[in-house]
LOFITI-592865 format. One record per residue (C-alpha): residue number from 0; x negated, y, z negated. Coordinates in nm, 4 decimals. Each point is the difference from the previous one (the first is absolute). Layout:
seq->NUM	u->X	v->Y	w->Z
...
END
This chain:
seq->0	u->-5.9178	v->3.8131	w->-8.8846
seq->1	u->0.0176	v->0.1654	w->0.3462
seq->2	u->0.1053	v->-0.4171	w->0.1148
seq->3	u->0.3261	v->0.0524	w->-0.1867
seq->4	u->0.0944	v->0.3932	w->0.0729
seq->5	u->0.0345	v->0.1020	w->0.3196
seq->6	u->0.1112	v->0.3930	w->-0.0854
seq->7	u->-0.1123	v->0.1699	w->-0.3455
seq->8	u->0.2533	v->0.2776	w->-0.0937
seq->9	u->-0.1688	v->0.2407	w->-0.2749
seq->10	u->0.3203	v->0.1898	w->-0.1362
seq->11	u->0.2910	v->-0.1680	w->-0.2349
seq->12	u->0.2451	v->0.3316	w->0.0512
seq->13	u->0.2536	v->-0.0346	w->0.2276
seq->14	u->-0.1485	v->0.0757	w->0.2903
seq->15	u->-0.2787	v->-0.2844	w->-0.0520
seq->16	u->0.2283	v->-0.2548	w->-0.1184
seq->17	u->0.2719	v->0.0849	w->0.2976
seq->18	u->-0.2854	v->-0.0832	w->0.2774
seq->19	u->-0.1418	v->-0.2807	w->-0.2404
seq->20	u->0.3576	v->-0.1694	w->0.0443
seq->21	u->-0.0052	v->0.0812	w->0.4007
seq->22	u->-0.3263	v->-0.1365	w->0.0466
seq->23	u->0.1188	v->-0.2704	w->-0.1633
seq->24	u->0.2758	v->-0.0878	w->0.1799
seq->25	u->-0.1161	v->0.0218	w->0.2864
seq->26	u->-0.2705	v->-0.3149	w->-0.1040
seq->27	u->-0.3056	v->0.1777	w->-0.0905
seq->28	u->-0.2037	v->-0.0726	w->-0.3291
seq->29	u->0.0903	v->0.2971	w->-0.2538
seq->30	u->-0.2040	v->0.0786	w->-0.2949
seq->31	u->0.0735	v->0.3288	w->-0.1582
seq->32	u->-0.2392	v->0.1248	w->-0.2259
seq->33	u->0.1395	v->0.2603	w->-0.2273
seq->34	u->-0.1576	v->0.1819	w->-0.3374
seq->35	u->0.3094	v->0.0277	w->-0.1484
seq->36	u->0.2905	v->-0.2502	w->0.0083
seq->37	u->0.3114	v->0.1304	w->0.2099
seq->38	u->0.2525	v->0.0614	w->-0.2892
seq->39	u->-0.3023	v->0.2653	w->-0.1055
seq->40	u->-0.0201	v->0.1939	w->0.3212
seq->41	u->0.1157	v->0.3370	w->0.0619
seq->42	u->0.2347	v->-0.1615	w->0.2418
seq->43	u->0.2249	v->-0.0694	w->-0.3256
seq->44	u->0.0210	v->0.3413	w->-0.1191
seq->45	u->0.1741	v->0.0721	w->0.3486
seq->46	u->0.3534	v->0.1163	w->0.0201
seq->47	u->-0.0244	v->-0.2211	w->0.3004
seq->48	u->0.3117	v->0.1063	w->0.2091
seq->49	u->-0.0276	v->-0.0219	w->0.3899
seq->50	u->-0.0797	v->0.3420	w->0.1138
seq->51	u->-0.3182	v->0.1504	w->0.1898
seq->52	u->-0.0668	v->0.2814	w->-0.2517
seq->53	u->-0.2633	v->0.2234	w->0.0802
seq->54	u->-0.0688	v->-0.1609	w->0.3420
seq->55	u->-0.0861	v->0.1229	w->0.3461
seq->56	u->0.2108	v->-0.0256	w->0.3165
seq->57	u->-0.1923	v->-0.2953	w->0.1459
seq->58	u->0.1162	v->-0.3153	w->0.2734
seq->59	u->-0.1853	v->-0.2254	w->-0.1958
seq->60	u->0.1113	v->0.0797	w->-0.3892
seq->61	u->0.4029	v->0.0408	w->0.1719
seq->62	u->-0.0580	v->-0.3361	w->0.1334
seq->63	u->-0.1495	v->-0.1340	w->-0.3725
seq->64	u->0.2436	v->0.1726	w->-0.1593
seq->65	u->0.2988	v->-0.1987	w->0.1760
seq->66	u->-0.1905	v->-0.3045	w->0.0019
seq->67	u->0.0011	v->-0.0131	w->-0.3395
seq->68	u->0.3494	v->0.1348	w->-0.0702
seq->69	u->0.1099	v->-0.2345	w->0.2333
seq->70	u->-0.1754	v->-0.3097	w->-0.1936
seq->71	u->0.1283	v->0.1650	w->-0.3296
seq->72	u->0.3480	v->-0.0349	w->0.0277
seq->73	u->-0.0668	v->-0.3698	w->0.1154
seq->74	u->-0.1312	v->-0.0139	w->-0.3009
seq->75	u->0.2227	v->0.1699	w->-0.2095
seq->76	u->0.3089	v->-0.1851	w->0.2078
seq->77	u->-0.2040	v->-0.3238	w->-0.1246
seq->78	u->-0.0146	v->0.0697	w->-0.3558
seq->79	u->-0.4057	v->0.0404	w->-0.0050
seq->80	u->-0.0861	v->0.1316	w->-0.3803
seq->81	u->0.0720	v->0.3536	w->-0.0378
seq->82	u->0.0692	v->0.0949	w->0.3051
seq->83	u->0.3557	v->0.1700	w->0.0340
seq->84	u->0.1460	v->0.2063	w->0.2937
seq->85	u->0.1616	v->0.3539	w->-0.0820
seq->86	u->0.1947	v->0.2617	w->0.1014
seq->87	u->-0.2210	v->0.2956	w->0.0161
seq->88	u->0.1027	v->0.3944	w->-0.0058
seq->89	u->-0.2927	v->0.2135	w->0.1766
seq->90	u->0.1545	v->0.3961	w->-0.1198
seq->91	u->-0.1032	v->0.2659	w->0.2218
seq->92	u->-0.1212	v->0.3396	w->-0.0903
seq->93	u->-0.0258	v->0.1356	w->0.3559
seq->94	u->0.2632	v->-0.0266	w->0.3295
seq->95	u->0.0234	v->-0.3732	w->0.1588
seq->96	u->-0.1936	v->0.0232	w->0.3212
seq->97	u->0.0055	v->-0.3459	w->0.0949
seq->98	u->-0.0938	v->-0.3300	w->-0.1304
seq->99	u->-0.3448	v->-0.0074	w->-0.1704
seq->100	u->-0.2963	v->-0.1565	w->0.1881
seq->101	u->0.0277	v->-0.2924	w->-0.1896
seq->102	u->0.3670	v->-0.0799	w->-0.0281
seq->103	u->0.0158	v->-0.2585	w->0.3127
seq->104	u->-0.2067	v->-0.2028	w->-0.2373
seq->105	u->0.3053	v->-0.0415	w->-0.2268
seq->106	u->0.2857	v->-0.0591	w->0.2421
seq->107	u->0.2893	v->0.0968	w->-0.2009
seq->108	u->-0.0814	v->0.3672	w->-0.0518
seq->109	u->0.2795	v->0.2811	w->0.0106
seq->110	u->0.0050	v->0.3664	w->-0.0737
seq->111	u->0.2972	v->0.1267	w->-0.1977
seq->112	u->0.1111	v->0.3801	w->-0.1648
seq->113	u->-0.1302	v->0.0062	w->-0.3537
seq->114	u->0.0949	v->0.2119	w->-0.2907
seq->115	u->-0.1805	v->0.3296	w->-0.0645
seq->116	u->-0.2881	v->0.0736	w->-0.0163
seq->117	u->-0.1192	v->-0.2856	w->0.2505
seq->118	u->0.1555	v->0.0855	w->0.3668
seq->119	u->-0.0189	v->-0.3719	w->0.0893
seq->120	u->-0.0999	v->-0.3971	w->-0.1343
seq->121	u->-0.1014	v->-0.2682	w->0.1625
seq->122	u->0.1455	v->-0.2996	w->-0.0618
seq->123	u->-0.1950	v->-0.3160	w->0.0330
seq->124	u->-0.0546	v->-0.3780	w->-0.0967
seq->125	u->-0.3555	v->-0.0260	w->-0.1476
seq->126	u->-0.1588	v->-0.3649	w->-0.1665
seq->127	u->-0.0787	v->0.0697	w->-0.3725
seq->128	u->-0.3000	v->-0.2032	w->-0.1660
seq->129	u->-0.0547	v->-0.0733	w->-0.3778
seq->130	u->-0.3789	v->-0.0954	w->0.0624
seq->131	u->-0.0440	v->-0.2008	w->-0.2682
seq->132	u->0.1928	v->-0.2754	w->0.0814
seq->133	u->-0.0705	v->0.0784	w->0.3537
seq->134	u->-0.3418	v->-0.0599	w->-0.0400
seq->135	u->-0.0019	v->-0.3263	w->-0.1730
seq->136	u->0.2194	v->-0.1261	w->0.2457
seq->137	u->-0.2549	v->0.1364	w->0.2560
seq->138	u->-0.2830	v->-0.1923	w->-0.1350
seq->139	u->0.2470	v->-0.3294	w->-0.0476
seq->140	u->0.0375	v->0.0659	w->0.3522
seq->141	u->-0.3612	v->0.0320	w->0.0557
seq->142	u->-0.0717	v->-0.3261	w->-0.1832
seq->143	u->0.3074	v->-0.1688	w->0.1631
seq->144	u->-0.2111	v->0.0649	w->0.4003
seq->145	u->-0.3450	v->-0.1569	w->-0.1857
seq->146	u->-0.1345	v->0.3206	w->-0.0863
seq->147	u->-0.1490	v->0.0884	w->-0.3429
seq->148	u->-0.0588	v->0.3210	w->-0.1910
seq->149	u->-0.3570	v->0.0074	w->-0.2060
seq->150	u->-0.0631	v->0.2568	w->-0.2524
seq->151	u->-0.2815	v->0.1972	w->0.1188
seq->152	u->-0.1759	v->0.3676	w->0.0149
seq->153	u->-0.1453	v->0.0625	w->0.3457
seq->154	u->-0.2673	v->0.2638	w->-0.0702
seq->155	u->-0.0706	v->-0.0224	w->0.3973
seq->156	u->0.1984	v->-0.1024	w->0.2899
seq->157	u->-0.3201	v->-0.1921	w->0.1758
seq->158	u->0.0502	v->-0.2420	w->-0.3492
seq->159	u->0.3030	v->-0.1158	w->0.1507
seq->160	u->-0.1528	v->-0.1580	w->0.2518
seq->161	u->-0.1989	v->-0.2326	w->-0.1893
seq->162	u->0.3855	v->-0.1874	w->-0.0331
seq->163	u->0.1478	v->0.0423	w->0.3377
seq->164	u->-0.0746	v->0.1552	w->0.3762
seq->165	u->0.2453	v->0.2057	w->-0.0180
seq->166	u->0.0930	v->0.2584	w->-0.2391
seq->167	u->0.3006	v->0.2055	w->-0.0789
seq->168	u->-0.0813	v->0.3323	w->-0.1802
seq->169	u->0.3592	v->0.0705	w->-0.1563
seq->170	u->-0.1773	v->0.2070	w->-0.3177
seq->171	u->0.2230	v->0.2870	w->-0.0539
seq->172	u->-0.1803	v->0.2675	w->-0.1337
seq->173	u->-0.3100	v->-0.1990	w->-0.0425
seq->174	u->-0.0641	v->0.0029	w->0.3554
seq->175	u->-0.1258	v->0.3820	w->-0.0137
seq->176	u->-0.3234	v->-0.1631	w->-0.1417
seq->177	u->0.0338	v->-0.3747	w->0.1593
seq->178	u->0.0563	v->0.1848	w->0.3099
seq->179	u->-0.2187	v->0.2832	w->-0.0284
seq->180	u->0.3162	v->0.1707	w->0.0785
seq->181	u->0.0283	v->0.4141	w->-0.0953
seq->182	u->0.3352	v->0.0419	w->0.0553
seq->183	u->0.1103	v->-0.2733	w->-0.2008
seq->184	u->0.1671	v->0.2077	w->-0.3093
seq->185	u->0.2240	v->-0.0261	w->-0.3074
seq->186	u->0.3893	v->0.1120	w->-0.0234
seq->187	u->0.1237	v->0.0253	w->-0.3433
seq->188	u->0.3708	v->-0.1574	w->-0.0613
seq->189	u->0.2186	v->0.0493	w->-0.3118
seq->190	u->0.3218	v->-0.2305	w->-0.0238
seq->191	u->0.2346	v->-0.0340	w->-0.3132
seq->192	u->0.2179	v->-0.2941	w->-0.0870
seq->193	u->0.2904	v->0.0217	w->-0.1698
seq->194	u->0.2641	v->-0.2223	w->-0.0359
seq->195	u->0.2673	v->-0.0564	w->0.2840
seq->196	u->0.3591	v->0.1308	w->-0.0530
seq->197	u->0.1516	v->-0.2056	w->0.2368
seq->198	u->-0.1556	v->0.1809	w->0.3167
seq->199	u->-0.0457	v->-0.1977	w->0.3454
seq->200	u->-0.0599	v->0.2599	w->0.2647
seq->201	u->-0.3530	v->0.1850	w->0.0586
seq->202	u->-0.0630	v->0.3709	w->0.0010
seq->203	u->-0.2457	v->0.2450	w->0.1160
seq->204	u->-0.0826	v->0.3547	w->0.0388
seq->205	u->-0.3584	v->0.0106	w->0.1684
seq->206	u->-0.0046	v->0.3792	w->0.0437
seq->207	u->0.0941	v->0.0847	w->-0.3423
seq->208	u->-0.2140	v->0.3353	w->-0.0523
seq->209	u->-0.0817	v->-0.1674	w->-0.3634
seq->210	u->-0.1583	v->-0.3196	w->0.1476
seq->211	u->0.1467	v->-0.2634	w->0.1313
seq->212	u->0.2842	v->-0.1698	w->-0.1592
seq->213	u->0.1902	v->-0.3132	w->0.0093
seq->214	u->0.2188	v->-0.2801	w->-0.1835
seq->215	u->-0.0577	v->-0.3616	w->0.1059
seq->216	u->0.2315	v->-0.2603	w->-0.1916
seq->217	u->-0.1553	v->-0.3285	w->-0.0914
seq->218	u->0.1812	v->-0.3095	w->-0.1443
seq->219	u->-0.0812	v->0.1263	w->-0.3531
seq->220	u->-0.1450	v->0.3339	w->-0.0115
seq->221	u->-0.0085	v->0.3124	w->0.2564
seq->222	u->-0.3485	v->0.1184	w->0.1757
seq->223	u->0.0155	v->0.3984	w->-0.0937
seq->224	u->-0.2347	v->0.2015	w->0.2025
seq->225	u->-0.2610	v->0.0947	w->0.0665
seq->226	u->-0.3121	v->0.2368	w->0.0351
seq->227	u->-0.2221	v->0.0357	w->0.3207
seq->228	u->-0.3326	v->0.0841	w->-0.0905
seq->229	u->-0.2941	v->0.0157	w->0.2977
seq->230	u->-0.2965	v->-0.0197	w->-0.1454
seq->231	u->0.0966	v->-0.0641	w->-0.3836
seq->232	u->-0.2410	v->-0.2898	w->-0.0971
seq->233	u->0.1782	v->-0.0585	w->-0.3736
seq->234	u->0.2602	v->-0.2225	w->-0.1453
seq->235	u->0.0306	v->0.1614	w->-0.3611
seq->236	u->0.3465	v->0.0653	w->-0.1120
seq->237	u->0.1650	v->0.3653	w->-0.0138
seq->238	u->0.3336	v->0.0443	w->-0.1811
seq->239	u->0.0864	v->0.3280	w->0.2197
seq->240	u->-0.0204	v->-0.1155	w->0.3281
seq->241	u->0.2111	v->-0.3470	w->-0.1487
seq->242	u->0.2468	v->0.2680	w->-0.1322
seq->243	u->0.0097	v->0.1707	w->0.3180
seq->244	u->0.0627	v->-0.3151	w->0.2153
seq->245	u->0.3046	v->-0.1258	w->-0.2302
seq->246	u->0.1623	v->0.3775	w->0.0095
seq->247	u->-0.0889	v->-0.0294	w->0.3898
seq->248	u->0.1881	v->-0.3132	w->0.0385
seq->249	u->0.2992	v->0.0644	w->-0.2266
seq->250	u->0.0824	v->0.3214	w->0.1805
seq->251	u->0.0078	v->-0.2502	w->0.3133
seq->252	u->0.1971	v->-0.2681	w->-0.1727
seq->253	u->0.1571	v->0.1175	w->-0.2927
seq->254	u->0.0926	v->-0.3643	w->-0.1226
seq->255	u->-0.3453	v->0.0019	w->-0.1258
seq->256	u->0.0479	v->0.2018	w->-0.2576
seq->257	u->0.0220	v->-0.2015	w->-0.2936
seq->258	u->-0.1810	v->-0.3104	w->0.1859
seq->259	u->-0.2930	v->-0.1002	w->-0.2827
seq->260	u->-0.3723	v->0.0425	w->0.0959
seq->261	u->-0.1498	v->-0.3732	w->0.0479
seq->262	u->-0.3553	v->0.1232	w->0.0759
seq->263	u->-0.2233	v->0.2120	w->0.2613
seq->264	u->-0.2375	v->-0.1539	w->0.2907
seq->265	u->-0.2735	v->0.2219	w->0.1206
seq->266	u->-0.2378	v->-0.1394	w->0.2697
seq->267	u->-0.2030	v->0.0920	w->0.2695
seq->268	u->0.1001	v->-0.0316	w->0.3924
seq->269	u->-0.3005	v->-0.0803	w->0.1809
seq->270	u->0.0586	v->0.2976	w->0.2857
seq->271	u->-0.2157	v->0.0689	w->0.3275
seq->272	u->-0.0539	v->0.2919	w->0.2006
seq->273	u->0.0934	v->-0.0826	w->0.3848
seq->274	u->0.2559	v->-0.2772	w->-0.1502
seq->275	u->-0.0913	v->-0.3777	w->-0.0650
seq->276	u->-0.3151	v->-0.1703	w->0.1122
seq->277	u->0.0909	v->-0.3197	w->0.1943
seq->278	u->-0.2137	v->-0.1429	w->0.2424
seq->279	u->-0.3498	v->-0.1812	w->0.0592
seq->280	u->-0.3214	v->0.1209	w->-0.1304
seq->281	u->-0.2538	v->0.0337	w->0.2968
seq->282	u->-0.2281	v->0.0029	w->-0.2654
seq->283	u->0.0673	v->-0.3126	w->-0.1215
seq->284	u->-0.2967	v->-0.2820	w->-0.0442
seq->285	u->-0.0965	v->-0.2019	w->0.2772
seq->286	u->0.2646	v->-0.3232	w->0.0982
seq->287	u->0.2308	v->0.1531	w->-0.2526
seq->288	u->0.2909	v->0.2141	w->-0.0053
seq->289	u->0.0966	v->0.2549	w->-0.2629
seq->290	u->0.3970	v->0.1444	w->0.0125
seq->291	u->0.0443	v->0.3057	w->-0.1837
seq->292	u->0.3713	v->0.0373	w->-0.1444
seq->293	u->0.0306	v->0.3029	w->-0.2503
seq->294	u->0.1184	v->0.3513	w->-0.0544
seq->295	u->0.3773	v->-0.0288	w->-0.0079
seq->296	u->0.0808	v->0.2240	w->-0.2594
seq->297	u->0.3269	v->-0.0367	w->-0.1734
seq->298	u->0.1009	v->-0.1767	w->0.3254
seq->299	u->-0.1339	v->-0.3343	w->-0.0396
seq->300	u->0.2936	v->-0.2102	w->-0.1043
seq->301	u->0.1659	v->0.1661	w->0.3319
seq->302	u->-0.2721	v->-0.0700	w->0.2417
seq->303	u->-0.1121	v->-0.2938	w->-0.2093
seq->304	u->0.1606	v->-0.3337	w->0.2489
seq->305	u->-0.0608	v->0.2032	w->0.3884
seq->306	u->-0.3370	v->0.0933	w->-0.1283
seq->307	u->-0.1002	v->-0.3667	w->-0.1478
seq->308	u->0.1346	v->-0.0868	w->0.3757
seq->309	u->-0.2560	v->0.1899	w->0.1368
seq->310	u->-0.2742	v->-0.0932	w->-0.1899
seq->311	u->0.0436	v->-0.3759	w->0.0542
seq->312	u->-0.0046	v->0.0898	w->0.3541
seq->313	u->-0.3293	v->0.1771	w->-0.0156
seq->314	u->-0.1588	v->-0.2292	w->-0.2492
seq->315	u->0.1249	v->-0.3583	w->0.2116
seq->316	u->-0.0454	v->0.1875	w->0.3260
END
């Protein structure tokens, strides 16, 4: 096999499949070997709206994160599946003190007065995903460059290289053990779906005292969130904190008040202490290379495209 694959990507979320599709691109050999198929990721259960949540000031992650909202609105201006751009309210619960550390990365942002009791919002143009869609048409792209996804549990990274030379670990939370990696942990996230009154603008209150809260409009439904749980390793259901989340986001919206339930997602965000992991492996085997490409939290769709950049570099380099 290693005569027909030139880069083995272990990871179908959408950081994997992102740098699968750049690799590809760019002419290299992709196989990406993933245990579960893409629709089945915890990259679907993701409200997936452009915004570094729960991420460091950092050169490289600003520069990801307008990479990819950057090639997101291409996308969205070129009808890609599910991907929409929206206006986006950011409600303040302390004084304006400048633009955020991140808000060169959308281009577009203002700061306005608000209504009591937030001093300020933010006002902002942020690329909206519905993943599933979004990641079929990222393996059609995949497919489209000559690449191929197989179906496939990696119990060890050094397996990988039995295929191809050089490996791409894009594993999520997998990669604490792939990786040997201890700070590698779990984030809880709670979302509710209910059905869309005829919303089309994004909101959020991050520093709501009761967790954070926001209402993200899709075509049919509207993302209600969410939950931020270091360390929280579970995805059973719980009717109180869904309770809590819907009464969180009608007091923010109050159109939602009638909206119907459609459903709850719970999932995992594969989070790292220090931020992600992306660069080569010293350790690597002999003649080969091994790019690591994990722990982006609940930031992955928005660091998913300047991040996949970067590992192609490092993995053709």
């Amino acid at each position: 096999m290693t005569a027909t694959t030139d880069v083995v990507v272990v990871g179908g979320g959408v950081i994997g499949m992102t740098a699968a599709v750049t690799l590809a691109q760019r002419g290299a050999r992709v196989t990406v070997l993933a245990a579960d198929d893409p629709a089945d990721t915890v990259s679907t259960v993701a409200a997936a709206v452009w915004y570094p949540t729960h991420t460091d000031e950092d050169p490289r992650v600003l520069r990801w994160a307008r990479e990819t909202h950057a090639e997101l609105s291409r996308q969205a201006a070129d009808g890609v599946p599910g991907v929409v751009a929206r206006p986006t309210r950011m409600l303040l619960r302390h004084p304006y003190a400048g633009p955020p550390w991140w808000g060169q990365a959308c281009g577009d942002l203002v700061a306005k007065p608000a209504e009591p009791p937030y001093p300020a919002v933010l006002r902002f143009t942020a690329p909206t995903v519905e993943m599933t869609p979004y990641l079929a048409w990222l393996r059609q792209q995949l497919e489209a460059n000559g690449g191929r996804l197989l179906r496939r549990r990696v119990r060890r990274l050094a397996d990988a290289f039995d295929i191809a030379r050089v490996v791409v670990n894009a594993t999520g939370l997998a990669a604490g053990q792939l990786a040997a990696d201890p700070a590698v942990y779990p984030v809880r996230g709670h979302l509710v779906l209910v059905a869309n009154p005829g919303l089309t603008v994004s909101v959020r209150d991050e520093d709501d005292p009761a967790g954070i809260t926001y209402v993200h409009p899709r075509r049919h439904d509207v993302v209600l969130g969410g939950t931020y749980q270091p360390g929280v390793g579970h995805t059973a259901p719980d009717p109180d904190t869904a309770a809590a989340i819907r009464r969180r986001c009608v007091a923010l919206v109050p159109e939602l008040a009638d909206a119907p339930v459609l459903g709850e997602r719970i999932g995992l965000r594969p989070a790292r202490h220090g931020g992600p992991r992306v660069e080569v492996d010293p350790a690597g085997p002999p003649g080969s290379r091994l790019v690591h490409a994990y722990g982006h939290g609940g930031a992955g769709v928005t660091l998913s495209w300047g991040c996949a950049a970067e590992v192609a570099d490092l993995a053709l380099g």
